[in-house]
N, C-alpha and C positions, 0 to 999 in steps of 0.2 A: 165658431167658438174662439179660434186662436184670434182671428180680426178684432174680436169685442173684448181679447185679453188684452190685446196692445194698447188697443183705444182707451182701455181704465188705465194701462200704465200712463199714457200719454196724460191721461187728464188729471190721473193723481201725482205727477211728478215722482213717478217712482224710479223712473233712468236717473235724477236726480241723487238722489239714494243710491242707488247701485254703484255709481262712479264715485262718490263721496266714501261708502263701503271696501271698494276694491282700492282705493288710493291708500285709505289706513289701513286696510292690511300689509298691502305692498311693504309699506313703513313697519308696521309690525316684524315682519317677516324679516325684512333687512337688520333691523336693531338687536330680532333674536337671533341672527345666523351670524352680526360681529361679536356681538355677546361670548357664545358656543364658541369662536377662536378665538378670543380673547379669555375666557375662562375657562379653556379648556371643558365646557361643558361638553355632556353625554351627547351622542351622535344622534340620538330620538328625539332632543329638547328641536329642533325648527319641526320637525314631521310632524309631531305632538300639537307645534302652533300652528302647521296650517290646516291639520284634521280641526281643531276648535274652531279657527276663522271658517272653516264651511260649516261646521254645526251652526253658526252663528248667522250662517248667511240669509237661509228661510226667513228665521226669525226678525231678522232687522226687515228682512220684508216683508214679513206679513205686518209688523208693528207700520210699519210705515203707509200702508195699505189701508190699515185702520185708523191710522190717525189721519190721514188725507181726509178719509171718509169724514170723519166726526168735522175736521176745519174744515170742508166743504161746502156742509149743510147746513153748518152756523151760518157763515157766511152769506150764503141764501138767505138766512132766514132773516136776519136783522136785516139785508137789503130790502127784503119786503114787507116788514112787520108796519111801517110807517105809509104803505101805499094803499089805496081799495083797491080790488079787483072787481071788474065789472061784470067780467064774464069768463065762460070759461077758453074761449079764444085767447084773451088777455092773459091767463094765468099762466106762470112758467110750470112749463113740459115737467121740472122733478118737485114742485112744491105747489102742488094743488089746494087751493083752502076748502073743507066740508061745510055744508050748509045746513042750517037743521035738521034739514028734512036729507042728508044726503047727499043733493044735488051742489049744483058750482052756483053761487049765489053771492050777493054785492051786499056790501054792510050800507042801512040807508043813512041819511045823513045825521039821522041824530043817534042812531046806535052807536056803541061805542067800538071800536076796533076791539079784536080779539087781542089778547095778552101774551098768546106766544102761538104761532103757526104750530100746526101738527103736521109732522111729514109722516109719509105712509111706513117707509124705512128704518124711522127711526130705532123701532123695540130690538130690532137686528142688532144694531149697533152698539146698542149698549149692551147687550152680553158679552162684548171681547173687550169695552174700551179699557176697563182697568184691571184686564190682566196685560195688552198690548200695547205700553206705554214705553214714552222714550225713556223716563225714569225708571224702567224695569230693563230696558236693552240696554243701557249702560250700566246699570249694576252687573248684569248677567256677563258684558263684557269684561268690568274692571274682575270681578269671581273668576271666570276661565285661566286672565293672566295672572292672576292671583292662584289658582291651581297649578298650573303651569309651574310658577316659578318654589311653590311649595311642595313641589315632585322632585323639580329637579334639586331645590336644596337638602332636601330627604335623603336623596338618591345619591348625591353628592356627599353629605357627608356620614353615611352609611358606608360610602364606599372608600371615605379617606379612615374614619375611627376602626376599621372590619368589624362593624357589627352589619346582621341582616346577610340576604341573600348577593345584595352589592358590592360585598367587601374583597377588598382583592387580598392575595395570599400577603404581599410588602405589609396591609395594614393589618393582617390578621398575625403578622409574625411568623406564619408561616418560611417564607424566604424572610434574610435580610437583604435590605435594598442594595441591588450591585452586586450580589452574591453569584455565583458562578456557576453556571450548569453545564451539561454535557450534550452536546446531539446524538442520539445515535442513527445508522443508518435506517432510514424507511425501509419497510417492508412489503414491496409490490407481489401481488397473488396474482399478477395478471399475464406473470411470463416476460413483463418489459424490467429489463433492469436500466436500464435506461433511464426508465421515467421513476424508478425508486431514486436513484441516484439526483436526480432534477430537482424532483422535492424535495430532498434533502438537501441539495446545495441553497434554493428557493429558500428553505426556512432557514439556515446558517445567517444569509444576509440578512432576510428580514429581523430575527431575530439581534444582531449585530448591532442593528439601530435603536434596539429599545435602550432605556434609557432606566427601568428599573432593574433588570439583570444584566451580566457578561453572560459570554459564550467563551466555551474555552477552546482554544485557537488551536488548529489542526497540528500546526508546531510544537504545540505543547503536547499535546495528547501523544504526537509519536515520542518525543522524550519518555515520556510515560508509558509507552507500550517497551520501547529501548531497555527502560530499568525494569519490565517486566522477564526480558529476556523474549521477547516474541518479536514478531516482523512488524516493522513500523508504518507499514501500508496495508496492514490486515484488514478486512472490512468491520466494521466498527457495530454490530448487532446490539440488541438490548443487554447481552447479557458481558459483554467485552466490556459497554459502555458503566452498566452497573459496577462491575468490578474495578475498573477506574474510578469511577467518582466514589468507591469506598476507598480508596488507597490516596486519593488525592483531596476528598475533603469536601468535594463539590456539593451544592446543594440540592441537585436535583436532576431528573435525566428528562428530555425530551425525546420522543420517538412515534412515528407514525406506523399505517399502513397503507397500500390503495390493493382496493377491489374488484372487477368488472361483473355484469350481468347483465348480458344483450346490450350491450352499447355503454351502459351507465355508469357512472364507477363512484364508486364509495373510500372517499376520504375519512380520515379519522387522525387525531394526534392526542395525546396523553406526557400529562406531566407528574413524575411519578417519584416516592422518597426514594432514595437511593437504599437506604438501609433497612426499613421495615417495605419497601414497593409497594406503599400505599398512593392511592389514584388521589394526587391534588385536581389536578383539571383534566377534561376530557371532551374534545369536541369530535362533531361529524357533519360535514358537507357533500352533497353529491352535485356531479358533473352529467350533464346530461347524455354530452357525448365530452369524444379526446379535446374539444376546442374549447369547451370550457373547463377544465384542468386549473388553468393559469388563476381564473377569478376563483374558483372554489379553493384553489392553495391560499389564494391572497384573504381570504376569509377566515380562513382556519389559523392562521398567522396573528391577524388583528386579534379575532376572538380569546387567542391564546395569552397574547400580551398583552389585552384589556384586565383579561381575571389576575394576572400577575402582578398588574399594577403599572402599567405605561398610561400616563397621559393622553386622553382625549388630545392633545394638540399634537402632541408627536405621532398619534396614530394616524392623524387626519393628513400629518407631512407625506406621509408614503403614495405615491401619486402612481398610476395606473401604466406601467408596460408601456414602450412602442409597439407597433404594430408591424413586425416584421418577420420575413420569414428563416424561421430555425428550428429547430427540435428539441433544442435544449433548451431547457427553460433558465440554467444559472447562466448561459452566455448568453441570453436575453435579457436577464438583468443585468447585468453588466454591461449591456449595451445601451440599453436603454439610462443606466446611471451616467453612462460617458455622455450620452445626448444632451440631460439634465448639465451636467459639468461645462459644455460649450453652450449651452445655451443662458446659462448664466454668468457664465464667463468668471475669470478668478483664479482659477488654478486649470490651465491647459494641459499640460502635463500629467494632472490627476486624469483626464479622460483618454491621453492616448493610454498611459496606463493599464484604464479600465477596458477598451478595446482590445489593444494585445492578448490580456485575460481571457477574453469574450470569443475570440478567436483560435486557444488554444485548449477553450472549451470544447467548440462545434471551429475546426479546420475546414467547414463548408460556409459559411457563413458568411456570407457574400457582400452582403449589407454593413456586417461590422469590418471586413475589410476593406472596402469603401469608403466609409467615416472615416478609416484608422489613415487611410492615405490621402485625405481631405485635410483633416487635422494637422499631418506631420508637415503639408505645402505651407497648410494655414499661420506654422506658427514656426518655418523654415528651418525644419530639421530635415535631414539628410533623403537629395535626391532619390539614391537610390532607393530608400526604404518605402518611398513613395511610390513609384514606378512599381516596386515588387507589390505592395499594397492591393493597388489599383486594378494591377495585371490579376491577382491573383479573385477580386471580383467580378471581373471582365469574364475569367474563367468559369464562373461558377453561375453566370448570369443565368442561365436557362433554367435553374432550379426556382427563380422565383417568380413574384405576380408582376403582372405585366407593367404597371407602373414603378414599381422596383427594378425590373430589367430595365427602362428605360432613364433610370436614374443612373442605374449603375454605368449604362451603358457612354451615359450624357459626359459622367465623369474621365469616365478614359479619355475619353477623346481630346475632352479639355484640356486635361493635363499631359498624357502619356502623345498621345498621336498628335497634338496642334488641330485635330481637325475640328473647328470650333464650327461650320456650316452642319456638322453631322450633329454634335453637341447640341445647336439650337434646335436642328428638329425633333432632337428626341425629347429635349423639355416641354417643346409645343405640344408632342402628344401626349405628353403629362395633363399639362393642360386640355386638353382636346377633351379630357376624360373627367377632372377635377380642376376646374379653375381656380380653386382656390388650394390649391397643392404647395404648399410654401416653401418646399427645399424645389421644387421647378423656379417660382414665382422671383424666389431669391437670386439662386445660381445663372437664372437666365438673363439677370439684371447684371451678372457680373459679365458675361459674356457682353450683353447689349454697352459696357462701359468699357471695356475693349475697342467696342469698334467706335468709341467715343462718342455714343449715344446715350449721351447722359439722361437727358430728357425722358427717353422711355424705361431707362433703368430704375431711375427715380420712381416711375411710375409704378414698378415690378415692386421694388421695393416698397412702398410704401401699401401694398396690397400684402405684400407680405405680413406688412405688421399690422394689420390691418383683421388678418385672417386668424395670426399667432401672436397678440401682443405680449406673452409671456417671453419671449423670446427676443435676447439682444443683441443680435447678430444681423437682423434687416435694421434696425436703428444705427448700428456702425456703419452699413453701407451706403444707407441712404444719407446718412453725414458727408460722406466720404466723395458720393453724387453732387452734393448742395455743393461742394467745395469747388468740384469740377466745373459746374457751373455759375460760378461766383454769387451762391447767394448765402454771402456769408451770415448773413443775420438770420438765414430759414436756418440754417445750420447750425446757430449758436441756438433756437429755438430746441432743436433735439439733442442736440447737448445738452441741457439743461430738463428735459425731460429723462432722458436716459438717466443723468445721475439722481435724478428725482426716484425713478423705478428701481434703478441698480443701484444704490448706494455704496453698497459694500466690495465692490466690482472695481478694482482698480483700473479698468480699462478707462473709466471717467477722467483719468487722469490724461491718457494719452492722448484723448478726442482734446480738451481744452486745451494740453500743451501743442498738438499739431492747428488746433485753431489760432494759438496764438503767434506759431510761426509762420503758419500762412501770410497772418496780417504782418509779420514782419516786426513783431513787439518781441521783442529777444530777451527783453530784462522778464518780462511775463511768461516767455515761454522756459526761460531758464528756470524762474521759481518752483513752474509745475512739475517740471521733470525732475526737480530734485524730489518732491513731494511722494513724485511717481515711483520714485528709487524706495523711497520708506516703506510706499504701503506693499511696495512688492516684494520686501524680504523673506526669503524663504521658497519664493515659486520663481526659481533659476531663468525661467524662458521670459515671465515679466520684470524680472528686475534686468537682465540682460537687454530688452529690448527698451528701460528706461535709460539705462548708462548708455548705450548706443546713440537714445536720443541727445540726451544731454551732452554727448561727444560731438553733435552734430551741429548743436547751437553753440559752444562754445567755439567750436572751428570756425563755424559765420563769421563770429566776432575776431577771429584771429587770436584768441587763446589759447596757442597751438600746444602748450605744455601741461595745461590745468586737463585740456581736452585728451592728451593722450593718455592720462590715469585714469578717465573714465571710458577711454578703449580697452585696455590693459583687461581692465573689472569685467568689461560685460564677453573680451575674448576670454577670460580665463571662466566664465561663467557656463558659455559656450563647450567649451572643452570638458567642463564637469558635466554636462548634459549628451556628452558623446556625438556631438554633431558634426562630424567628418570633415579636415580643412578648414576649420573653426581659427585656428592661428596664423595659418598661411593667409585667410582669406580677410583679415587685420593688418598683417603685413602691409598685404595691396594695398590698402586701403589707406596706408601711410603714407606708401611711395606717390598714388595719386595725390595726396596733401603736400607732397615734396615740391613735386611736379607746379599743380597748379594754384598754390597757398606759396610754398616758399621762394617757387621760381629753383629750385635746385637739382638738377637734370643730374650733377655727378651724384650729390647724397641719394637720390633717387633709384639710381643705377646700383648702390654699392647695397643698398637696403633689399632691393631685388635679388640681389645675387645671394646674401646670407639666408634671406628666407629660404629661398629655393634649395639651400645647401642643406638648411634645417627640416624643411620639411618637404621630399625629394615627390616630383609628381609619380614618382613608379609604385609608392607607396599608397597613393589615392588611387581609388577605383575609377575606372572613366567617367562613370556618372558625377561624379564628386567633385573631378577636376575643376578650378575656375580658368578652363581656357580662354573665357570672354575677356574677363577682367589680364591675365597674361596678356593676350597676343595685345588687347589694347596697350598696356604699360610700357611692355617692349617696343611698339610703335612708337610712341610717345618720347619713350627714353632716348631714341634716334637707333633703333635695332629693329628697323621694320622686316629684317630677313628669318630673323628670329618668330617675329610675328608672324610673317604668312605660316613658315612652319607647324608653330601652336594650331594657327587656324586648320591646317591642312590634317593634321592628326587629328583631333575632333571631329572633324567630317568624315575621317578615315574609323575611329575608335567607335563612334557613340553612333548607333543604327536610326536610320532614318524614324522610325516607328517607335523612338521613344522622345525624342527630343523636344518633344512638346511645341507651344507656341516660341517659336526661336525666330518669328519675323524681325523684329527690332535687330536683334542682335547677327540677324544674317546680311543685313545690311551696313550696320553701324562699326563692325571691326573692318570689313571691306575696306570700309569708307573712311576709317581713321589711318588704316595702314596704307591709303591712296595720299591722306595729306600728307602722312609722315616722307613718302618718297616722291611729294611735290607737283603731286597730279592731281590740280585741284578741281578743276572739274570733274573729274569722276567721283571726287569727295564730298562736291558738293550733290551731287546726282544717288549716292548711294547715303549722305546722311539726310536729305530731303525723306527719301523711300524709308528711310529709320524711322520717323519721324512718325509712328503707330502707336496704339495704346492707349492706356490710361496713362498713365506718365506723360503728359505736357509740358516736360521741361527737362529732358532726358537728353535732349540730343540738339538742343539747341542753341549751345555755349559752342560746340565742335563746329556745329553748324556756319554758324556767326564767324566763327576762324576760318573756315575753308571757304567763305567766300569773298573773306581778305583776301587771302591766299588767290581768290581766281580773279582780284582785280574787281569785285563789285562792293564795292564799299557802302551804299547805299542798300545792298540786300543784309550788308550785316548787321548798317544800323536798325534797320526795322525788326530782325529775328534776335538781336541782343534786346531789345525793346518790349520785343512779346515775351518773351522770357521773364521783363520786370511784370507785365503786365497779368502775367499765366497766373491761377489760382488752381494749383495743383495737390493733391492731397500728397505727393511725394516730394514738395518743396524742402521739407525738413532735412532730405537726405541727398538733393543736386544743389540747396545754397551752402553748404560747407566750403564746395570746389568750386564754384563756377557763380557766387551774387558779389562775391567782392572786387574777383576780377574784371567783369561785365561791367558793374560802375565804373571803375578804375578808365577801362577803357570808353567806353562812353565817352567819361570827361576830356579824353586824349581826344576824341577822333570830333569830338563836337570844339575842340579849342582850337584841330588845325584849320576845321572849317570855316574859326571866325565866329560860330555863333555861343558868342560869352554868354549868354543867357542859363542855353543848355548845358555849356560845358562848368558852366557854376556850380548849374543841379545836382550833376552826377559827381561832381567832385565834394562838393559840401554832404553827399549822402554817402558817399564813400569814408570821408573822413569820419562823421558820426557814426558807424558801423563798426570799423578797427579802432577806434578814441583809444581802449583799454587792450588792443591789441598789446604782445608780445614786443618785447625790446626788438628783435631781430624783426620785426615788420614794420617798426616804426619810422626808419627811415623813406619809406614809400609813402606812409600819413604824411610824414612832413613833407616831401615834395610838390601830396597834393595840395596840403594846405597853402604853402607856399602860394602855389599857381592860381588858389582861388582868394589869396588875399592881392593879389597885382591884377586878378582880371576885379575886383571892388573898387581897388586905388586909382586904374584906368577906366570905368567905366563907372564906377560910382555907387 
């Protein structure tokens, strides 16, 4: 039976149909679910259309089935009505012609042909043909969307005029829109005060968000218990809460309960007048056991600010919990909003925020202590607080599931221990488990980009967004990748997607202004950075980290005094953010620009010493200290005894088991306080072994000096060379110090050598880079210009 079903599909071209069917609806389906977010329609309007598209589905097939039939047998039949048949051999198998008598017989030659063949089939057929017709199954179609949309504009405007059962309380006058109401505390019958307490923090937020009422703020209300003369951390029951909203004016009180009964539990909330306690709305949800709590709260929430009168669109914004493990359900929202907040990036600051919160909800919470010390690395706020962060997840690891431990575990390591071989395995068996695990798939791309394995990072990365395109934080890394590996046009590729997705995401700004100093366009990178400055008014950590940039292209250019006002902005920006050594660690960053922009070793010295006087290191906690950045300057300065010192106290202060990945820099001060005392081989030997990381052009200006310094002048010129040639994503923040000088010199050591060619290059690119430099650098323009108009006059 099923073979001889196929075989009619087969011959009536009914797969034809089917795929023709499923492709409009598809369309359908699509057109009414942007619709529903664009019109805020009712959450029922797509379910609604795809229940109709399957009522509809038979039907187009059985039409289709019978109209096959009917153009089948026509078909037939005018092919034969013009032919004799002579026998019944000859006559086709579904259109047999009768004979007089019955039999299969030949018309002779002067009879006349029969007028129209009679098929056996045919009487069948015509009892369905004109009710199963294509002119009846597009009518029946265009009717459904036509129901359809005459429900929902029923329903709709039922629900904005409040007439009918649709009407929300805003349009029935009930509330006024924005009107104020009060929480009180749930009431759990189940023994857990806990979980009263959860849902009612649960419904504070959610409710927080709506958009046709306020919530009256926990601040306010203890004012309000304060002029009541009572304790302002009282528990807040239905009837404390009633008596406040009669003294304060509010419009209406919200308050629940939860139930248990053999495992199940029974939700309910009610929104009730303040003054007569009459029942405006009243919902109930049950849980079937404790783990569904979360979605039967999130239900009861919706349902509540549906009859109130919130938007279909903003109900549908509230997006679903991470999945992690805590017991609190408001430091789960909270944590899972911080997620939301990094993962759209825009206000960093609002999610460490939310973290902290989340934390000093549930003090076990091991996961939001994780983030919270992920974020604070992320966006270079205070060592220590990091370390504490990390540690205090590291702590608590064993409370969770086993991919969670292995996250949490991934992260210590990385940051707190340096130990990044432990780090990779534990993401691997992230993966081992979930291959498409995107905080492994990411994080172990950042690792894989350490050990300057760009390639596979890439790879991580773009699996990442691959798994999670809502999220913009693998599109920055894998930016950040393409750059490492010079392929700047994939790069400007997802640049230009990212702001496509993000628009509103000021980070878009930062990606184009670092792509544009990568390629070394300074007048383009300066633009953006100012741009960057504007959109990030107001969120301290991104406007600071625009002014930073913008300090950083202007110094390229040798506008060392334009440039230091926009240090000034992003250190005092720093310091309003409480980021420990935030001014001291500005200071440095001058004396380095004295150093190797002004060429002034005494201003250098004397700017070290004020800072130091200002802001004393006894004051900084160990973690805080910038020993690196010291012992280097005091090296530098010509105080290398000074330097080992710094160095020596840090290795003494700061315990091996926090100091994170410190290979660069365990090598790179060594190695600077060996040139400063003239031992250049071992300078050159410890900043080679520097020479790690993602940072490709960190250490290789020093580098390039110390192997002057040891007599190899042809190792210099090729590592000052790679230096031009590096596409590093940290160019932005080693050409301030180290692109003007490396040309400069370039052109010096290529002009003793005689080859005018090269020493033109560097000098002619040197000059166009400082042109608008500072008065006080211009005399080094002019010499080089000088030198590169007598090597044209001599050589032509």
């Amino acid at each position: 039976m099923l073979k001889k079903l196929i075989h009619e599909m087969h011959r009536r071209s009914l797969w034809q149909v089917l795929i023709i069917y499923l492709g409009a609806s598809w369309l359908v389906l699509q057109a009414v679910d942007t619709l529903a977010g664009a019109l805020s329609l009712p959450e029922w309007a797509p379910p609604l259309a795809l229940f109709l598209l399957i009522v509809g589905f038979p039907i187009v097939l059985a039409t289709a089935f019978v109209q096959e039939g009917i153009g089948g047998r026509g078909r037939a039949a005018a092919a034969d009505a013009p032919t004799a048949v002579s026998s019944a051999e000859d006559a086709p198998a579904e259109a047999v012609v009768s004979g007089p008598e019955g039999l299969a017989g030949s018309a002779g030659a002067g009879d006349p042909a029969p007028a129209e063949p009679r098929f056996q089939d045919r009487p069948a057929v015509g009892r369905h043909h004109k009710l199963f017709t294509w002119r009846n199954a597009l009518l029946g179609g265009v009717g459904a969307l036509a129901l359809l949309g005459a429900l929902t504009i029923g329903y709709m405007t039922s629900r904005t005029l409040g007439i009918g059962p649709a009407a929300t309380l805003v349009a029935r006058g009930v509330l006024e829109e924005r009107a104020t109401i009060i929480l009180a505390e749930f009431d759990s019958r189940t023994g857990d005060s806990l979980l009263a307490r959860a849902a009612t923090e649960a419904f504070r937020i959610d409710l927080s968000q709506s958009d046709a009422v306020r919530v009256a703020r926990p601040a306010f209300i203890a004012d309000a218990l304060r002029r009541m003369e009572r304790d302002p951390d009282e528990e807040l029951d239905y009837a404390l809460a009633r008596e406040i909203a009669q003294r304060e004016g509010f419009a209406a009180i919200v308050d629940g309960d939860i139930n248990s009964a053999g495992g199940t539990y029974l939700l309910a909330t009610r929104l009730t007048s303040p003054d007569t306690g009459e029942e405006y709305a009243a919902f109930r949800e049950t849980a079937k056991d404790s783990s569904q709590i979360v979605p039967a709260l999130d239900k009861l929430s919706k349902r509540l600010r549906e009859r109130i009168g919130d938007s279909y669109k903003t109900l549908r914004s509230d997006e679903p919990l991470e999945q992690v493990t805590t017991g609190n359900l408001a430091a789960l929202r909270k944590y899972s909003q911080a997620v939301r907040a990094i993962d759209l990036g825009g206000n960093p600051q609002r999610a460490v925020t939310l973290l902290e919160e989340a934390v000093r909800l549930d003090p076990e919470f091991a996961m939001a202590w994780r983030k919270l010390g992920v974020q604070l690395g992320n966006q270079g706020d205070s060592r220590k607080r990091q370390v504490e962060a990390l540690s205090m997840a590291f702590e608590y690891r064993n409370r969770l599931a086993e991919h969670e431990r292995y996250l949490t575990m991934a992260s210590y390591y990385t940051t707190v221990t340096g130990e990044n071989d432990k780090a990779i395995a534990a993401y691997q068996n992230m993966l081992d488990v979930n291959p498409d695990d995107t905080w492994a798939l990411n994080n172990l791309g950042i690792l894989y980009g350490r050990l300057r394995d760009f390639e596979r990072a890439l790879q991580l990365y773009n699996r990442a967004t691959a798994a999670d395109s809502s999220s913009s934080l693998h599109r920055q890394n894998a930016f950040a990748a393409l750059i490492s590996l010079g392929q700047l046009e994939d790069a400007e590729q997802v640049r230009e997607e990212y702001a496509r997705r993000f628009p509103e995401n000021p980070t878009t700004y930062f990606l184009e202004g670092n792509l544009a100093a990568v390629r070394r366009d300074f007048g383009e990178a300066e633009a953006v950075y100012r741009r960057a400055v504007e959109a990030s008014r107001g969120i301290p950590q991104l406007q600071a980290g625009a002014e930073f940039s913008l300090y950083g292209i202007l110094t390229t250019q040798g506008r060392l005094a334009e440039a230091g006002e926009h240090l000034e902005t992003a250190a005092a920006l720093q310091e309003g953010r409480g980021v420990p050594a935030a001014r001291l660690g500005t200071e440095i960053g001058e004396v380095f620009t004295d150093l190797a922009v002004r060429r002034d070793t005494a201003a250098a010295r004397s700017r070290l010493a004020a800072a130091l006087q200002a802001h004393p290191l006894s004051e900084i906690s160990a973690l805080e200290r910038p020993y690196f950045q010291l012992a280097a300057v005091y090296a530098l300065v010509g105080d290398p005894g000074r330097a080992r010192e710094l160095w020596d106290e840090y290795q003494a202060v700061v315990p091996p088991e926090v100091r994170g990945d410190d290979e660069l820099q365990r090598h790179a001060v060594p190695g600077i306080i060996a040139y400063a005392e003239g031992r250049y081989d071992e300078a050159v030997d410890q900043l080679r072994r520097a020479d790690v990381g993602q940072c490709l052009t960190c250490t290789l200006y020093g580098l390039g000096q110390a192997y002057e310094g040891a007599g190899q002048p042809d190792s210099a010129l090729t590592t000052y060379e790679r230096y031009l040639d590096a596409t590093s994503i940290a160019q932005p923040f080693t050409d301030p110090g180290n692109l003007a000088a490396i040309l400069e010199r370039l052109g010096e050591m290529y002009d003793e050598r005689g080859d005018w060619e090269k020493a033109a290059e560097y000098y002619a690119r040197f000059v166009e880079l400082w042109q608008e430099a500072d008065p006080e650098l211009q005399p080094r323009v002019e010499a080089a210009q000088r030198r590169l108009d007598e090597i044209f006059a001599q050589r032509g």
